[in-house]
PDB file as gemmi writes it, atoms N, CA and C in Angstrom:
CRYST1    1.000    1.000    1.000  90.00  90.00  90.00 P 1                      
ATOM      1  N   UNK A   1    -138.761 115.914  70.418  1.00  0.00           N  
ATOM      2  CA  UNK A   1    -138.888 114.631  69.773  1.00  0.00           C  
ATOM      3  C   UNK A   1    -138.437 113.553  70.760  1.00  0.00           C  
ATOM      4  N   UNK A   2    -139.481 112.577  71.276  1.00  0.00           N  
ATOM      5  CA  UNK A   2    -138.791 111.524  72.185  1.00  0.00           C  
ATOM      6  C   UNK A   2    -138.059 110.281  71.407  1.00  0.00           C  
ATOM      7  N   UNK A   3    -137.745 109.406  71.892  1.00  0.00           N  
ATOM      8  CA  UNK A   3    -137.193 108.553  71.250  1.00  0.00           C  
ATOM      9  C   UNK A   3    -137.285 107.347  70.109  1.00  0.00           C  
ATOM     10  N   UNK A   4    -138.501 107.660  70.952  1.00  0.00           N  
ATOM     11  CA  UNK A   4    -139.145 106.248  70.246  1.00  0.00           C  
ATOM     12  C   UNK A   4    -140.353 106.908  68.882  1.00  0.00           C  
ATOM     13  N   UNK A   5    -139.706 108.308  68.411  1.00  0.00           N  
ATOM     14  CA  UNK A   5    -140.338 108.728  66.967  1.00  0.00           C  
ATOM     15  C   UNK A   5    -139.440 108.531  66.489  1.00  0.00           C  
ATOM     16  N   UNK A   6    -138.188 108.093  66.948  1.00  0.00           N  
ATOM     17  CA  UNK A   6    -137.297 107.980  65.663  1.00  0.00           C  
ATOM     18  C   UNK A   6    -137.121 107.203  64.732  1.00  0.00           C  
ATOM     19  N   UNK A   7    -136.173 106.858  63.542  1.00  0.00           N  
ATOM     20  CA  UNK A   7    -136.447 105.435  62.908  1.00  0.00           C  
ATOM     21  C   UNK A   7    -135.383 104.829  63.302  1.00  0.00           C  
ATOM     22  N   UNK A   8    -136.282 103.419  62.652  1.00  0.00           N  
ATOM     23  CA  UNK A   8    -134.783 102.646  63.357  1.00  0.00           C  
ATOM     24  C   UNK A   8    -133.336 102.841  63.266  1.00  0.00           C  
ATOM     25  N   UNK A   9    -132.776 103.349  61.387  1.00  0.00           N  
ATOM     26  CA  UNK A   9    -131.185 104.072  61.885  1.00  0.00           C  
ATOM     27  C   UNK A   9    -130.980 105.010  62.431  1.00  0.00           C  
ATOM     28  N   UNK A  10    -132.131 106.340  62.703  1.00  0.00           N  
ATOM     29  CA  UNK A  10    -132.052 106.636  63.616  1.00  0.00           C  
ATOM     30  C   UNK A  10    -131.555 106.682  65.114  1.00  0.00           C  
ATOM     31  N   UNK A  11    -132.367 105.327  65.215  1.00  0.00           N  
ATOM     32  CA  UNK A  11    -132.260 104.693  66.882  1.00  0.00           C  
ATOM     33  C   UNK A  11    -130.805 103.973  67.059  1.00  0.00           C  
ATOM     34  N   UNK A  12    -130.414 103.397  66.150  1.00  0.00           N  
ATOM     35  CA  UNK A  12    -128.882 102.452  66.018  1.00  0.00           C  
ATOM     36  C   UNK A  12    -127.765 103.807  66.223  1.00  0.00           C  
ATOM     37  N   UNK A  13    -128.121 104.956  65.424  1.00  0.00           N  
ATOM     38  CA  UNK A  13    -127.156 106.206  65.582  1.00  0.00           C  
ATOM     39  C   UNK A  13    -126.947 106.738  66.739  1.00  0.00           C  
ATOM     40  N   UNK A  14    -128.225 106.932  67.738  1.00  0.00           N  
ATOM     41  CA  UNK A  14    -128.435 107.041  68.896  1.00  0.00           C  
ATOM     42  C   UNK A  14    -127.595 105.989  69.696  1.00  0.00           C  
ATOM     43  N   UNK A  15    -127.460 104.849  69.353  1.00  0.00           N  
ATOM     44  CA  UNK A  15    -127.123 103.545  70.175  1.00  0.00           C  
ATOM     45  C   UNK A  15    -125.168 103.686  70.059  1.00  0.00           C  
ATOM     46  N   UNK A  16    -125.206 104.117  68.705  1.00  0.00           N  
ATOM     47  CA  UNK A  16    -124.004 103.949  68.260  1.00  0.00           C  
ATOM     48  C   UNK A  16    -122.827 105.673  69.065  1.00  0.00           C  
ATOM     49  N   UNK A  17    -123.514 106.728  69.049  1.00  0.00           N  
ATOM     50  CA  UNK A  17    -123.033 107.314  69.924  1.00  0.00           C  
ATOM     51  C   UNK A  17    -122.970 107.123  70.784  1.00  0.00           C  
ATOM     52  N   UNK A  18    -123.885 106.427  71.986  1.00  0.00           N  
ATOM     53  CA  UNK A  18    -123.723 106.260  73.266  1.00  0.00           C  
ATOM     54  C   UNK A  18    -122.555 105.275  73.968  1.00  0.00           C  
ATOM     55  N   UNK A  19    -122.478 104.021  72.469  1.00  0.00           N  
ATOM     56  CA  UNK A  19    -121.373 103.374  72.330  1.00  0.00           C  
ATOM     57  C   UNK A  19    -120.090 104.327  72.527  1.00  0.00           C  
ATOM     58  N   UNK A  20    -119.870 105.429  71.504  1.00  0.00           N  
ATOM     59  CA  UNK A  20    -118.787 105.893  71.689  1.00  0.00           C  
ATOM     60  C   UNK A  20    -118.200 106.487  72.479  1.00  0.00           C  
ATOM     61  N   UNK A  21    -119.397 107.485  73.184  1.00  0.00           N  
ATOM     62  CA  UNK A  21    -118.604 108.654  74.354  1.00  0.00           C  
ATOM     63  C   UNK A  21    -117.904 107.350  75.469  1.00  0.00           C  
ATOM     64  N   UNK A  22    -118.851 106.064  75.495  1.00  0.00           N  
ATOM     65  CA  UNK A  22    -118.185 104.957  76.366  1.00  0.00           C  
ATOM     66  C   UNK A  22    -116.726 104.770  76.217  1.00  0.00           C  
ATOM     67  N   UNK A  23    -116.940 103.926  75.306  1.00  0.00           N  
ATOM     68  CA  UNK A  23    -115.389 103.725  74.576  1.00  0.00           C  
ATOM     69  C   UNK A  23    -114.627 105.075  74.764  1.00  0.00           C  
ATOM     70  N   UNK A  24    -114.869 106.115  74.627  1.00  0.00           N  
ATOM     71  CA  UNK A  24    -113.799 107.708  74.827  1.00  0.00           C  
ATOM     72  C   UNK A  24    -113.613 107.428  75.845  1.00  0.00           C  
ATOM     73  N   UNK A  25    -114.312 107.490  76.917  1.00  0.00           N  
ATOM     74  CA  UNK A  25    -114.778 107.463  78.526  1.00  0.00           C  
ATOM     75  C   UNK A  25    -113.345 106.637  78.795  1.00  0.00           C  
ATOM     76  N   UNK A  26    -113.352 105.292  78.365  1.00  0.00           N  
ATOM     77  CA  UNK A  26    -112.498 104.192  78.899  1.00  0.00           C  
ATOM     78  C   UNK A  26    -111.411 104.218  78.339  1.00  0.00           C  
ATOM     79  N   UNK A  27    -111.667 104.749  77.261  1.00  0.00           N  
ATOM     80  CA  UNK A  27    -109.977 105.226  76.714  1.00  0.00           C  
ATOM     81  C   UNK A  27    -109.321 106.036  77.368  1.00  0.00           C  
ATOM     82  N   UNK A  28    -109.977 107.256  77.734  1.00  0.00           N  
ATOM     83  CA  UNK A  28    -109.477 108.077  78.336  1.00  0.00           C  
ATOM     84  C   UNK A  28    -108.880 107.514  79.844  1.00  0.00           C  
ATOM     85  N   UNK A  29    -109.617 106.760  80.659  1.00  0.00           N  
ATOM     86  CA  UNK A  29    -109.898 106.083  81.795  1.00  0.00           C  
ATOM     87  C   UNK A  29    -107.851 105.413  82.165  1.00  0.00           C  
ATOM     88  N   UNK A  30    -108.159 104.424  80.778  1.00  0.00           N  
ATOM     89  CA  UNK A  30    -106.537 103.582  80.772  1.00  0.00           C  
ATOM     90  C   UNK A  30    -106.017 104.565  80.088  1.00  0.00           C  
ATOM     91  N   UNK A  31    -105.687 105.672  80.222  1.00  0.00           N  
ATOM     92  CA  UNK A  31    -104.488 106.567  80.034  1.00  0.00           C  
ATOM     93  C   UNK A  31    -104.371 106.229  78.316  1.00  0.00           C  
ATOM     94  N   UNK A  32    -105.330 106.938  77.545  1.00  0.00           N  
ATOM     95  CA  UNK A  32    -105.286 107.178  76.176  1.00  0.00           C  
ATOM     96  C   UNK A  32    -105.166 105.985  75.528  1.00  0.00           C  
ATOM     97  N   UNK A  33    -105.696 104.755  75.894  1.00  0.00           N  
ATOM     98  CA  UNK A  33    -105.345 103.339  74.707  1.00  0.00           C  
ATOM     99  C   UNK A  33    -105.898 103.525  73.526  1.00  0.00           C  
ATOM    100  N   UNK A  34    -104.802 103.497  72.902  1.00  0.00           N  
ATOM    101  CA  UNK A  34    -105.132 103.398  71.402  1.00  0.00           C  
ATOM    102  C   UNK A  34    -106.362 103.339  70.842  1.00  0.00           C  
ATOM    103  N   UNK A  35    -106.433 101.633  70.781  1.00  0.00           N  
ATOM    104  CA  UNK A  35    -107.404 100.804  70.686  1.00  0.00           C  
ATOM    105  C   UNK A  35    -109.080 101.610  70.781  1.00  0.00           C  
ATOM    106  N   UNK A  36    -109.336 101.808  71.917  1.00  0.00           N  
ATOM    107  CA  UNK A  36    -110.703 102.140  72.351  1.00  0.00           C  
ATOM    108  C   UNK A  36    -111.077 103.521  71.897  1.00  0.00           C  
ATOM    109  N   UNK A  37    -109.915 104.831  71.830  1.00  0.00           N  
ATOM    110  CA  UNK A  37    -109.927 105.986  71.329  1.00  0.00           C  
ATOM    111  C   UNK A  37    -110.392 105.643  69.535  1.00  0.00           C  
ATOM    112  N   UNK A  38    -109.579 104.630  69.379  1.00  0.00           N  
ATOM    113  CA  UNK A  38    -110.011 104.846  67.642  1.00  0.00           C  
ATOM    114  C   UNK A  38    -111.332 103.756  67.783  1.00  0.00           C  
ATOM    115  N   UNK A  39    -112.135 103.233  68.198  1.00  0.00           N  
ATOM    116  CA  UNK A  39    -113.271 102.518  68.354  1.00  0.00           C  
ATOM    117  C   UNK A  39    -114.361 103.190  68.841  1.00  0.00           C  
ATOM    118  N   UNK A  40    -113.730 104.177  69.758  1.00  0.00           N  
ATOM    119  CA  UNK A  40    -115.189 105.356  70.195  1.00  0.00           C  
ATOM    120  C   UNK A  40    -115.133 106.024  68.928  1.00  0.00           C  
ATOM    121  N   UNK A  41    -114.229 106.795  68.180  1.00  0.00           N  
ATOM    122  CA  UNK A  41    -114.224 107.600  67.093  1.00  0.00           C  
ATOM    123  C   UNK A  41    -114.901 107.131  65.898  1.00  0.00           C  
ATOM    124  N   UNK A  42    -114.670 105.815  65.465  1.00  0.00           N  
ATOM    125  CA  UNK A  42    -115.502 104.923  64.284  1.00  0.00           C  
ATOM    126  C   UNK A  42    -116.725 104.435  64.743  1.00  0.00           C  
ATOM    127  N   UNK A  43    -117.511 104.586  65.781  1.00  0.00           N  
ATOM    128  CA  UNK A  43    -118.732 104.422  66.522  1.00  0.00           C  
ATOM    129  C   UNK A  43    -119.234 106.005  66.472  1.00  0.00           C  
ATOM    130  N   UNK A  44    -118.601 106.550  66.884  1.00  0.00           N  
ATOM    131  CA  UNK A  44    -119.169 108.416  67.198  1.00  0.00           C  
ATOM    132  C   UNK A  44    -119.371 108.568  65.370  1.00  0.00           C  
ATOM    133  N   UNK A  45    -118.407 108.576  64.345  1.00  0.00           N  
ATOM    134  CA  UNK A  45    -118.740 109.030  63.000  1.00  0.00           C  
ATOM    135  C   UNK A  45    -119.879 108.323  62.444  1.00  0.00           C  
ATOM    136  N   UNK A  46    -120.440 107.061  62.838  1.00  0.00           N  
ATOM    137  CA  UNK A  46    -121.349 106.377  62.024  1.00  0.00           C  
ATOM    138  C   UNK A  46    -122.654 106.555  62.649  1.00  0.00           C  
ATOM    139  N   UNK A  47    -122.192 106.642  64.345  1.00  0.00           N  
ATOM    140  CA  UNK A  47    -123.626 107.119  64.933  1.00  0.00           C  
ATOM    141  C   UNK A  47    -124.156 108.716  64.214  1.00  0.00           C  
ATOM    142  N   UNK A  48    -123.459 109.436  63.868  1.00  0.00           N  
ATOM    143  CA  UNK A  48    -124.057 110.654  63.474  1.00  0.00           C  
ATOM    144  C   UNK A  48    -124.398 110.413  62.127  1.00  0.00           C  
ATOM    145  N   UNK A  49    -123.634 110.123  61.469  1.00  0.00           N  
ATOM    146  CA  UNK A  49    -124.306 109.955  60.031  1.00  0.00           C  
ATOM    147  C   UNK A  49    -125.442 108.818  59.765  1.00  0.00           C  
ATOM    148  N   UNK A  50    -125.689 108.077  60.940  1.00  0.00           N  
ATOM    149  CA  UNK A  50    -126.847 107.078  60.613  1.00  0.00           C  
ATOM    150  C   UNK A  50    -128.029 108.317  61.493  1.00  0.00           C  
ATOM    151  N   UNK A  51    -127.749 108.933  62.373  1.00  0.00           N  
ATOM    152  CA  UNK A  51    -129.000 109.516  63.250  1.00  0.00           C  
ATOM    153  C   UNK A  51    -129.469 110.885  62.240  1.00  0.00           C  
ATOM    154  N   UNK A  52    -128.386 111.412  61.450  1.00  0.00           N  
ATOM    155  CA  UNK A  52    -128.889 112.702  60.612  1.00  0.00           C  
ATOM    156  C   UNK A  52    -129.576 112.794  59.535  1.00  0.00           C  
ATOM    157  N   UNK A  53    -128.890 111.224  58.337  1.00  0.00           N  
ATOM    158  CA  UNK A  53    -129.557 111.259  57.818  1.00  0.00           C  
ATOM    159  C   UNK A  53    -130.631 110.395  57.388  1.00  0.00           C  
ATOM    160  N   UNK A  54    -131.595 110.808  56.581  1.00  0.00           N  
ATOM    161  CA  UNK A  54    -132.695 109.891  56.756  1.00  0.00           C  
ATOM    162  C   UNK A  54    -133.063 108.625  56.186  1.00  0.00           C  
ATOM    163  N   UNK A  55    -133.501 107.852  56.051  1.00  0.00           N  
ATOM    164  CA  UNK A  55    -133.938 106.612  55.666  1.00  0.00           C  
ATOM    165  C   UNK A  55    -133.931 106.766  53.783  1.00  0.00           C  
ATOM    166  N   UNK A  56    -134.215 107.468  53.562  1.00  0.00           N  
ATOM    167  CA  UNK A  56    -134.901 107.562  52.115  1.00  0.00           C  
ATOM    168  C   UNK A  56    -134.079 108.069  51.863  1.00  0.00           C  
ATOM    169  N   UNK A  57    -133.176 109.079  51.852  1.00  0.00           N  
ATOM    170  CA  UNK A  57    -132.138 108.810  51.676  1.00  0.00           C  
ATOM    171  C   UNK A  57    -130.982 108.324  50.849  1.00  0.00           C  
ATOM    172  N   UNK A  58    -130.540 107.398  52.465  1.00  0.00           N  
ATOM    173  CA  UNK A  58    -129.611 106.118  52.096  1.00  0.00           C  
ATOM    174  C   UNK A  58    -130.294 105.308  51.238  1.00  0.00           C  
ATOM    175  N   UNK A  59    -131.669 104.762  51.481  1.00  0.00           N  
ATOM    176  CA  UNK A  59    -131.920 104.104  49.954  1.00  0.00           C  
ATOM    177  C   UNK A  59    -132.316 104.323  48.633  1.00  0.00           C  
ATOM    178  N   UNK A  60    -132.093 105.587  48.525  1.00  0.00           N  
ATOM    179  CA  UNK A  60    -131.847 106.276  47.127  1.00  0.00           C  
ATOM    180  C   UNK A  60    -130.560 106.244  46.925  1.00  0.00           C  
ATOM    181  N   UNK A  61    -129.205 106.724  47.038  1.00  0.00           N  
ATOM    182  CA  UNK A  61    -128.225 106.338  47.334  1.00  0.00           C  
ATOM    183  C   UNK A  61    -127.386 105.012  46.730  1.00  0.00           C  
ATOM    184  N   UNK A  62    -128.544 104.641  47.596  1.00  0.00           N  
ATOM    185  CA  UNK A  62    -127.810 102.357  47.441  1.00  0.00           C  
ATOM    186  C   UNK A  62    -128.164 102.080  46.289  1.00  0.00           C  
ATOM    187  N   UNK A  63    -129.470 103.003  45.771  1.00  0.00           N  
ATOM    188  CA  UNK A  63    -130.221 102.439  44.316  1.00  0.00           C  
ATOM    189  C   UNK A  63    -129.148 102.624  43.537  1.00  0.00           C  
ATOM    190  N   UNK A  64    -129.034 104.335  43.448  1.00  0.00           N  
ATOM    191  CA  UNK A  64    -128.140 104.928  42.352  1.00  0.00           C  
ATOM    192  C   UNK A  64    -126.754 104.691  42.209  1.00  0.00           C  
ATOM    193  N   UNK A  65    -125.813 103.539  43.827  1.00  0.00           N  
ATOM    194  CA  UNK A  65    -124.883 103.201  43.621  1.00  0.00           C  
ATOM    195  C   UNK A  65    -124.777 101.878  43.075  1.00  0.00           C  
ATOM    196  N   UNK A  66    -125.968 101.411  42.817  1.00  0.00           N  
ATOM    197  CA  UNK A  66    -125.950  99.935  42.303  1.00  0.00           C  
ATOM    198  C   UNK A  66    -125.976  99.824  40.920  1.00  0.00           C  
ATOM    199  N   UNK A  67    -127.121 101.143  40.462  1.00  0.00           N  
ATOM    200  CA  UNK A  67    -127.466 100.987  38.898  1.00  0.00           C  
ATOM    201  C   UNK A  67    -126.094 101.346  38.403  1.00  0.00           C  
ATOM    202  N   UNK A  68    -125.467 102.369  38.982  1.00  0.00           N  
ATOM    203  CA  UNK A  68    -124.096 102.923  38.090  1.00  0.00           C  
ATOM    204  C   UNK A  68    -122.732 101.807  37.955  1.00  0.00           C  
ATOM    205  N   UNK A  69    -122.972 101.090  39.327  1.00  0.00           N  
ATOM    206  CA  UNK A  69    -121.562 100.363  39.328  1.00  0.00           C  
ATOM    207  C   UNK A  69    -122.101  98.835  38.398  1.00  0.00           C  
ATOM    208  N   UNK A  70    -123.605  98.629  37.970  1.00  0.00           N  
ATOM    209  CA  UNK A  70    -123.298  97.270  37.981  1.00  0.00           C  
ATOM    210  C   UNK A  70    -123.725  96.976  36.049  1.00  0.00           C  
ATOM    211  N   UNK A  71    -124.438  98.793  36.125  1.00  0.00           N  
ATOM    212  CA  UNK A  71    -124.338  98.999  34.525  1.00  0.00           C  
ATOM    213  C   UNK A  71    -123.595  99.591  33.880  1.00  0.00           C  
ATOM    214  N   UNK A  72    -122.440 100.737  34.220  1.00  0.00           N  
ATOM    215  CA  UNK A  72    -121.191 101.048  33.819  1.00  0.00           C  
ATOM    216  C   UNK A  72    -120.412 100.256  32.378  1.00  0.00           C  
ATOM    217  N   UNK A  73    -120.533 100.441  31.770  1.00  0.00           N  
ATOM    218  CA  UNK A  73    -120.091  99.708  30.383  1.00  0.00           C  
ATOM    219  C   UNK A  73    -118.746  98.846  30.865  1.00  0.00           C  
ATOM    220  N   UNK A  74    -117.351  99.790  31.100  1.00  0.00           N  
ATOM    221  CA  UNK A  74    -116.220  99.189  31.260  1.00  0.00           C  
ATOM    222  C   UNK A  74    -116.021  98.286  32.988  1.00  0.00           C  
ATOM    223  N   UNK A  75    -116.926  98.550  33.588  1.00  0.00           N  
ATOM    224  CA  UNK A  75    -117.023  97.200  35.069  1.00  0.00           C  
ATOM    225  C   UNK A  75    -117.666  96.094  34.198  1.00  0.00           C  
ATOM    226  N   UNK A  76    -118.603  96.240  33.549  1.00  0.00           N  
ATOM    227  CA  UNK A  76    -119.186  95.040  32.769  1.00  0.00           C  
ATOM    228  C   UNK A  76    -118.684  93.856  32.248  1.00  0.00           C  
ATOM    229  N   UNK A  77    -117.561  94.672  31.310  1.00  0.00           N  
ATOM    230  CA  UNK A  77    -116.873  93.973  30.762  1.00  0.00           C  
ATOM    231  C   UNK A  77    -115.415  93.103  31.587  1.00  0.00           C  
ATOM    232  N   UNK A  78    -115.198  93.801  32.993  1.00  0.00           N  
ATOM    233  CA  UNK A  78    -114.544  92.453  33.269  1.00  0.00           C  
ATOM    234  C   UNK A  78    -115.306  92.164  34.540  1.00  0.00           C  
ATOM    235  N   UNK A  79    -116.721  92.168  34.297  1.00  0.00           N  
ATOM    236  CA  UNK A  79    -117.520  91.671  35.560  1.00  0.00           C  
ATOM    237  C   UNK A  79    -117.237  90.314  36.056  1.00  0.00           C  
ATOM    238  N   UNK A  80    -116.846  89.387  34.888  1.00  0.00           N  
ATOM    239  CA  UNK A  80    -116.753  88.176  34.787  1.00  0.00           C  
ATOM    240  C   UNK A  80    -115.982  87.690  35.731  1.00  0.00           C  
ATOM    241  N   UNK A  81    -114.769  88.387  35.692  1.00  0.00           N  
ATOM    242  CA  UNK A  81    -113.784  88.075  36.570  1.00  0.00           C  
ATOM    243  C   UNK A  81    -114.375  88.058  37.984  1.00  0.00           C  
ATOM    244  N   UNK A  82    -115.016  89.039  38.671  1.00  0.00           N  
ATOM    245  CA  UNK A  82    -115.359  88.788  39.926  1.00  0.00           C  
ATOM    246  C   UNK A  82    -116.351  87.539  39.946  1.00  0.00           C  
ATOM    247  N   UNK A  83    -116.973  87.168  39.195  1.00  0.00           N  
ATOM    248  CA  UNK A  83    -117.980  86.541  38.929  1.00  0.00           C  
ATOM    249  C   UNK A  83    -117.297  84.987  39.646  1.00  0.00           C  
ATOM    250  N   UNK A  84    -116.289  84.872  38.392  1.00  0.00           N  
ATOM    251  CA  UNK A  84    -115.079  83.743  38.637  1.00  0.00           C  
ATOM    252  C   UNK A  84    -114.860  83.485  39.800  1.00  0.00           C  
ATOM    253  N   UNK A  85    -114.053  84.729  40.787  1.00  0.00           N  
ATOM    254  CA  UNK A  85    -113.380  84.342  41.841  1.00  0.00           C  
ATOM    255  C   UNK A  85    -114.114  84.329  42.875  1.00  0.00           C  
ATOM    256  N   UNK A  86    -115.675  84.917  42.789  1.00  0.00           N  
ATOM    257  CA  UNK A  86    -116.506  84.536  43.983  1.00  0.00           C  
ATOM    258  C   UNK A  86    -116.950  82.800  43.773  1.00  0.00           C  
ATOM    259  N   UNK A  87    -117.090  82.361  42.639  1.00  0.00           N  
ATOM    260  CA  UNK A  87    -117.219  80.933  42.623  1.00  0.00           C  
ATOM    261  C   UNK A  87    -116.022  80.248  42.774  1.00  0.00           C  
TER     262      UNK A  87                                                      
END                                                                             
């Protein structure tokens, strides 16, 4: 499979690992900094889970996390409140 069959989160997962082994690379480089070790690691976990799984998917997913959280009887009832404090 070359590259350019992939889809686009696909391609960002791809992008997003290459990000990370970097960031490891340079962490490792300055003698273990914090910083860049935990930034390659939160780049390396999202690149794989955006390159594995598929498109259809995640937007099945987003559907079924929207219908549940935004029709849920008891979120409903103090929906208001967020309603409030975003205005």
């Amino acid at each position: 499979m070359a590259f350019w069959d992939l889809s686009d989160s696909q391609r960002m997962g791809a992008g997003l690992i290459g990000f990370a082994f970097f960031f490891i690379l340079l962490g490792f480089a300055l003698f273990f900094d914090r910083a860049l070790l935990a930034l390659g690691n939160i780049f390396l976990i999202v690149g794989v889970i955006l390159l594995l799984v598929s498109e259809y998917y995640v937007k099945i997913k987003i559907i079924v996390f929207c219908f549940f959280f935004f029709l849920y009887r008891e979120l409903l009832e103090h929906e208001h409140f967020l309603y409030n404090q975003i205005v």
